[in-house]
C-alpha positions, 0 to 999 in steps of 0.5 A: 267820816263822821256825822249824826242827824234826824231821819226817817226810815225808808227801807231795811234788808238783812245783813248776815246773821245779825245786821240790817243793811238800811235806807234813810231820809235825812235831812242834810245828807239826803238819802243814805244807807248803811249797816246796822249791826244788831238790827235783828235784836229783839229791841232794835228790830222793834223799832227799825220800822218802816216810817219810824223816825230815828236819830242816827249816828253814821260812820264810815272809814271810806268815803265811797263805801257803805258805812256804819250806823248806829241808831235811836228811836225818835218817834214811831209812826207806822206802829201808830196805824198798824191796824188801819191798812189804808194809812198802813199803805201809804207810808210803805209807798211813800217810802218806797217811793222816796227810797226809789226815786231819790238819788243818793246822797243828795239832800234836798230839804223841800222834798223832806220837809213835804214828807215830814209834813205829810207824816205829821198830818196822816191822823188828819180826815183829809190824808189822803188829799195830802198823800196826792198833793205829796205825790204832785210836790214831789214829781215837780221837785224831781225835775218834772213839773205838771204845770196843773195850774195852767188849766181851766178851773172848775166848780165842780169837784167831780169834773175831769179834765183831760190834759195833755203833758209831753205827748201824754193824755191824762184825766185830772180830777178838777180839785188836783188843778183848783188846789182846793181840797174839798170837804167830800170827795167819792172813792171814783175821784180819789181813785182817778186822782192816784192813778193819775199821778202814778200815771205821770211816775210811771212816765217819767221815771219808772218805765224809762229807767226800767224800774217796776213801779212799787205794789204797796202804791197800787195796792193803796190805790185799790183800797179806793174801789 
């Protein structure tokens, strides 16, 4: 089985002496793996970055079994912010996540098109809101909408409003449910903001399957003490 597309890299581990085994978010296959034979080379390991986007060419003789890839760099990401932990952090946890949560195999183009969307904005002053507004998109699209929309807005940006989800109590910062992005928010708020969002994941899909939920996410959440 034969087929090439665009992706990004979610995940790499070493295979043997000289291959990699990768994880990779494609736009019409949904999340794939296969071996990269040699990805520990100098010039590919440069490249094989988590974020990165890249071409890949995919072979596999048996439908059912780990294939082959071979690999060309589109454009780096995460070498662009290697020197900002913040934003450093939030593309491990994205990815984690995606290569977490998505099932194999599987395209699903919404969730790619809001990934590629917040890869394309993470320079932008307000990354962080998109990086939640990702995490919000991408619960609904698995299966489990917050249905935010439904409460009672509020001016006041800093106000939180206590919800109630399938037994679950959760604090929301007014601005996740007026699905307006404000010019300033406190670290109090973004913070508030992540942890109820990771709140909801762990919920929904991480304690219930008996998954550890990714450290890179509460690490990212930390930075906003």
């Amino acid at each position: 089985m034969i087929w090439e597309d665009e992706c990004y890299l979610l995940s790499k581990r070493k295979f043997r002496e000289n291959a990699n085994i990768i994880n990779v978010f494609t736009q019409k296959k949904g999340k794939i793996n296969g071996i990269v034979y040699g990805g520990n080379s100098r010039k590919i390991r440069n490249y094989l970055q988590i974020s990165n986007k890249l071409f890949v060419s995919h072979n596999s003789k048996v439908e059912n079994k780990i294939g082959y890839f071979k690999t060309e760099l589109i454009k780096p990401i995460s070498p662009l912010y290697f020197n900002d932990k913040e934003r450093t952090s939030a593309l491990i946890s994205i990815c984690t996540l995606l290569n977490t949560l998505l099932p194999d195999s599987q395209p699903n183009k919404k969730i790619y098109n809001s990934f590629e969307n917040f890869i394309n904005s993470i320079n932008l002053k307000n990354w962080i809101y998109l990086y939640i507004f990702f995490e919000i998109n991408l619960i609904k699209e698995l299966g489990y909408d917050t249905n935010l929309s439904q409460y009672e807005k509020n001016n006041n940006v800093q106000v939180l409003n206590k919800i109630k989800v399938d037994g679950y109590i959760y604090e929301v910062p007014n601005f996740l449910i007026s699905k307006e992005m404000p010019e300033n928010l406190t670290n109090p708020t973004i913070r508030k903001s992540l942890y109820f969002t990771r709140q909801f994941l762990q919920n929904k899909f991480f304690i219930p399957n008996n998954i550890l939920f990714p450290k890179s996410r509460v690490i990212l959440e930390n930075y906003f003490n």
